[in-house]
N, CA and C atoms as a LAMMPS dump frame, in Angstrom:
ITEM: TIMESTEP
0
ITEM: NUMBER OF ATOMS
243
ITEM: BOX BOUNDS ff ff ff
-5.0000000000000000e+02 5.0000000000000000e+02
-5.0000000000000000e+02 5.0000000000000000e+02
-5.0000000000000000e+02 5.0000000000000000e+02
ITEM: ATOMS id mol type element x y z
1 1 1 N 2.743 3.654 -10.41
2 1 2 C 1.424 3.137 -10.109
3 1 3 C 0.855 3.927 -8.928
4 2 1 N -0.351 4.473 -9.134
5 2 2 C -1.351 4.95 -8.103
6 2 3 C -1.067 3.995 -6.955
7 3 1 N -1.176 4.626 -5.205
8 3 2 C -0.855 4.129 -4.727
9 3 3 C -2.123 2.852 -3.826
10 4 1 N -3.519 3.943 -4.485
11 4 2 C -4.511 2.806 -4.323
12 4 3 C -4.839 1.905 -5.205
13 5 1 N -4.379 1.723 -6.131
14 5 2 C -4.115 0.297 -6.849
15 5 3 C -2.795 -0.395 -6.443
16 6 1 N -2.022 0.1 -5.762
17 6 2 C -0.897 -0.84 -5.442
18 6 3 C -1.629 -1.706 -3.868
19 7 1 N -2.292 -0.889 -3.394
20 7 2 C -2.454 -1.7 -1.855
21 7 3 C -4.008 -2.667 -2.677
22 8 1 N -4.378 -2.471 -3.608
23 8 2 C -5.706 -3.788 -4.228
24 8 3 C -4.879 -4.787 -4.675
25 9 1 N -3.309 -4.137 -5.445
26 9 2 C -3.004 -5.731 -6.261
27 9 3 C -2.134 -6.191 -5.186
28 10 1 N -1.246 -5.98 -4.207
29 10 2 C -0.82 -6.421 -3.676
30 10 3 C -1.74 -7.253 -2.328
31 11 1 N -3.168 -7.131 -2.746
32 11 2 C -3.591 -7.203 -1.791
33 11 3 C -3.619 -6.823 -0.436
34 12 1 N -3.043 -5.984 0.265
35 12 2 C -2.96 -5.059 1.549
36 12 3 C -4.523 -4.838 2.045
37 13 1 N -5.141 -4.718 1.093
38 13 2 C -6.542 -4.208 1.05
39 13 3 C -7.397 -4.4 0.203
40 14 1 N -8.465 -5.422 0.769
41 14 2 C -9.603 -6.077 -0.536
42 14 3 C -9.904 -5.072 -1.691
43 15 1 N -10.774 -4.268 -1.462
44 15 2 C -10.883 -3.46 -2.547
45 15 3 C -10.438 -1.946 -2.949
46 16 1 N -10.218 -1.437 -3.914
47 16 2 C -9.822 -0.335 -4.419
48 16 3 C -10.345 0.803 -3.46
49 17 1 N -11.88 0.72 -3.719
50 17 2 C -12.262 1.526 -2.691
51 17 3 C -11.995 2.265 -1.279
52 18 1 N -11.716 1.244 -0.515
53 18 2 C -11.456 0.803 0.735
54 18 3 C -9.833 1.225 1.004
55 19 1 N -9.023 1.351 -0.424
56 19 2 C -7.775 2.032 -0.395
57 19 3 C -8.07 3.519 -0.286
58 20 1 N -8.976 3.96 -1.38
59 20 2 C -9.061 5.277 -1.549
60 20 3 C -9.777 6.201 -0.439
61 21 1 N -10.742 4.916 0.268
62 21 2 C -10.871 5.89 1.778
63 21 3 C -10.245 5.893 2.832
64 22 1 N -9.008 4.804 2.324
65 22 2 C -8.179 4.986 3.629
66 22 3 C -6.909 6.301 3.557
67 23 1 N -6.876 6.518 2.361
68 23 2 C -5.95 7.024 1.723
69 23 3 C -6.417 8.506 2.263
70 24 1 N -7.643 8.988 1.597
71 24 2 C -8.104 10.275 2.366
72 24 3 C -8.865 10.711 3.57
73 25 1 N -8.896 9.394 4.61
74 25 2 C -8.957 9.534 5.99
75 25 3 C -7.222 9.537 6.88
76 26 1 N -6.439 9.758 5.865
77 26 2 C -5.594 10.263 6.275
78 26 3 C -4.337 8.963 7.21
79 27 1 N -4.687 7.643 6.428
80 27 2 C -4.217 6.389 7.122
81 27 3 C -3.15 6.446 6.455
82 28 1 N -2.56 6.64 5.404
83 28 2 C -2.033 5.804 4.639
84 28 3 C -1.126 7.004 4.424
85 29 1 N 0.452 6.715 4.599
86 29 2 C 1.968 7.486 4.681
87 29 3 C 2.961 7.261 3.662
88 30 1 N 3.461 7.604 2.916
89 30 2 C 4.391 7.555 2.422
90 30 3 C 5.707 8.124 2.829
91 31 1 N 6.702 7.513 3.088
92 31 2 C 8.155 7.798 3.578
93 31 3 C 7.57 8.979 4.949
94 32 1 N 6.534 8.749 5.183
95 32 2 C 6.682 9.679 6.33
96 32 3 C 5.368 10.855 5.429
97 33 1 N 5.049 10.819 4.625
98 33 2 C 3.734 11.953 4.464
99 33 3 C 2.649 11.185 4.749
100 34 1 N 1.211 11.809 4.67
101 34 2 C 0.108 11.567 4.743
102 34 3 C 0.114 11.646 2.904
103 35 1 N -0.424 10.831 2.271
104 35 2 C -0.795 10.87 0.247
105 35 3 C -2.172 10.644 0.287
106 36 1 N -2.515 11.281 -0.655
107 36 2 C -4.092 11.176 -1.776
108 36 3 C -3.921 9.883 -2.281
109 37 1 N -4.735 8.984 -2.903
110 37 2 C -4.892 8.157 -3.57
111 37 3 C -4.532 8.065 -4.793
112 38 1 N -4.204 9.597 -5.611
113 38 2 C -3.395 9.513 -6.987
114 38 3 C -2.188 9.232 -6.653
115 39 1 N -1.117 9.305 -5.259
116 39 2 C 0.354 9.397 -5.343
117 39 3 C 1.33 8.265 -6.199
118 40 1 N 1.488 8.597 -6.745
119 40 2 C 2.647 7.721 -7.5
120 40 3 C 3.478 6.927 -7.257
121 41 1 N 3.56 5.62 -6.17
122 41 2 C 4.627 5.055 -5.354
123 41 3 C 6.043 4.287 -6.325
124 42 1 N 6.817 4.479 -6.116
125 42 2 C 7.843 4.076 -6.901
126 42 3 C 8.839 2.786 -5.864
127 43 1 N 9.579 2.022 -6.217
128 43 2 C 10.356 0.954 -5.928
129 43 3 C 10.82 1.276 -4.924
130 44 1 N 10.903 1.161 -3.631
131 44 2 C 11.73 1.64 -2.434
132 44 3 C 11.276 2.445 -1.511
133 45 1 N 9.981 2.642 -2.25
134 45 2 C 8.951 3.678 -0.863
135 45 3 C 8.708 2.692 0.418
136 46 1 N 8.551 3.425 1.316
137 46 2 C 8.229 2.952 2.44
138 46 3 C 6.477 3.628 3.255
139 47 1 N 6.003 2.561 2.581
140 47 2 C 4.479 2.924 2.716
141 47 3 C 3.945 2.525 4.013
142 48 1 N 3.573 3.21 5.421
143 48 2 C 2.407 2.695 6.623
144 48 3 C 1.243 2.841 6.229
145 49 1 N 0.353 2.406 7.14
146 49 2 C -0.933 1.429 6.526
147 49 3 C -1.282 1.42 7.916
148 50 1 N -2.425 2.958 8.836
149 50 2 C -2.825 2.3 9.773
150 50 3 C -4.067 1.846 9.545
151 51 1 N -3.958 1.01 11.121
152 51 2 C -5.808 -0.066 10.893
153 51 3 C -6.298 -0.084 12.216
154 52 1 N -6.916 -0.385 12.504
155 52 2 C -8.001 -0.052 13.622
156 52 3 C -6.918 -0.564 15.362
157 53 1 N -6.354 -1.517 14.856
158 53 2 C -5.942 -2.867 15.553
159 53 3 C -4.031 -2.517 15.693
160 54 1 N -3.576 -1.319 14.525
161 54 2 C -2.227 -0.88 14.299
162 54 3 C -1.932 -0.692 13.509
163 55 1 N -0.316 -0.594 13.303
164 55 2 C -0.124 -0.268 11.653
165 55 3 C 1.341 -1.442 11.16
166 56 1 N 1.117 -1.331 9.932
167 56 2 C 1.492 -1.974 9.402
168 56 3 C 2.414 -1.281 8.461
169 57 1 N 4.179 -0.985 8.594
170 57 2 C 5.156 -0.272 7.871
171 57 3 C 5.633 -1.534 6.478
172 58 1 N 5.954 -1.039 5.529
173 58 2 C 6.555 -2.061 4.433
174 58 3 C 7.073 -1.134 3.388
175 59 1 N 8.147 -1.974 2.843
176 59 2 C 8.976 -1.635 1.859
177 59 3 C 8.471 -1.342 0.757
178 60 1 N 8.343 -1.317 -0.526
179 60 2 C 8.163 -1.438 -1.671
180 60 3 C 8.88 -2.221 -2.813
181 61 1 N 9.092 -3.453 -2.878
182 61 2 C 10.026 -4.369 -3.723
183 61 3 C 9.999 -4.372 -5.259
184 62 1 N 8.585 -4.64 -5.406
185 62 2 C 8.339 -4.663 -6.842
186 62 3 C 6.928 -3.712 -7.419
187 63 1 N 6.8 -3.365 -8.865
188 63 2 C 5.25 -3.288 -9.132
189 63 3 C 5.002 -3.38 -9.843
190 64 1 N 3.595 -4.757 -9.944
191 64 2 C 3.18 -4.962 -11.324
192 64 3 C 1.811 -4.552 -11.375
193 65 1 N 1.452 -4.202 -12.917
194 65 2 C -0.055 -4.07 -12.739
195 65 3 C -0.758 -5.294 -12.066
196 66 1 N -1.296 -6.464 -12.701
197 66 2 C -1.904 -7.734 -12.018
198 66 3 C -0.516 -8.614 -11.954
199 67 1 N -0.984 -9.351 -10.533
200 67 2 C -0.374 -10.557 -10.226
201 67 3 C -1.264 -11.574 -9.215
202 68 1 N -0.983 -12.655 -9.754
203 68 2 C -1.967 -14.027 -8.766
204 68 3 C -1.281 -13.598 -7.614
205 69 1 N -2.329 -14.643 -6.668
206 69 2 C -2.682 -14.167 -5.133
207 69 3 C -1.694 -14.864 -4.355
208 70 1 N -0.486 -15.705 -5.063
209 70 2 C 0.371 -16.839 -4.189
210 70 3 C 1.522 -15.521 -4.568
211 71 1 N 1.405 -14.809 -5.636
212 71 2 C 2.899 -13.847 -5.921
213 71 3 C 2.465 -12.61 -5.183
214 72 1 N 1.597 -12.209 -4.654
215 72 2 C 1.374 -10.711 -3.932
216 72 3 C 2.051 -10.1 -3.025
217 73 1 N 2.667 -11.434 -2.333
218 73 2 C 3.553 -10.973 -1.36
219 73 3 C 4.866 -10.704 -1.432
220 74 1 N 5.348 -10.929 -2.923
221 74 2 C 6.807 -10.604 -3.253
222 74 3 C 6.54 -9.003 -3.729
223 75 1 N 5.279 -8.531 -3.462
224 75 2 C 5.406 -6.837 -3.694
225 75 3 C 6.249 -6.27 -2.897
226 76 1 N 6.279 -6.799 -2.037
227 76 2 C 6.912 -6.008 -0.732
228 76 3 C 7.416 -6.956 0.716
229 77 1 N 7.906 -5.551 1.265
230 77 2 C 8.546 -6.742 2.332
231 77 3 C 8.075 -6.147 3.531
232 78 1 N 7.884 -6.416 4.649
233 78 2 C 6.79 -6.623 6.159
234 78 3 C 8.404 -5.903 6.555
235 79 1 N 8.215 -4.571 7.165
236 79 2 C 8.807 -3.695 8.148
237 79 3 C 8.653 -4.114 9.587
238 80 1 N 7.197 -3.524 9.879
239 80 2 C 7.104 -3.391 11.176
240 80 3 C 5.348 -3.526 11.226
241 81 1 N 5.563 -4.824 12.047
242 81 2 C 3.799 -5.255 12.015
243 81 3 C 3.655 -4.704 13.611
C-alpha cells in the first residue's frame, strides 16, 4: 500500500492530500529515508511523521485497504510521541 493512503486509513492524517504534501515537503521517513507518496510501506516499517508541534515515530502492524475509525489504531503501534 502507497504510503499516503496508509497515513488517510489509518487515520494519522485527515486527508489523502495533506499526506501527499507532507510526503513531498519532505516530513514523512521511512526506516530512516525521506519517501514520495508512491512508496510502498510493508508490515514492520518504521514510519516518522513530522508536525509542526514534533514528530511522531510508529511501527507498522497491520494493512488494510478500509477500516472503521474504532480499528485504526491497531494499524500500528506509537514509538515515540
Amino acid at each position: 500500500m502507497r504510503i499516503d493512503k496508509f497515513l488517510k486509513v489509518s487515520r494519522l492524517l485527515k486527508r489523502r492530500t495533506l499526506a501527499c504534501e507532507a510526503c513531498d515537503g519532505g516530513r514523512v521517513s521511512v526506516n530512516g529515508r525521506s519517501v514520495k507518496p508512491s512508496y510502498n510501506v510493508k508490515i514492520g516499517d518504521v514510519v516518522e511523521i513530522g508536525f509542526n508541534s514534533g514528530a511522531v515515530k510508529l511501527k507498522i502492524k497491520d494493512i488494510k485497504e478500509t477500516v472503521r475509525k474504532e480499528d485504526a489504531e491497531n494499524l500500528y503501534e506509537i514509538i515515540m510521541e
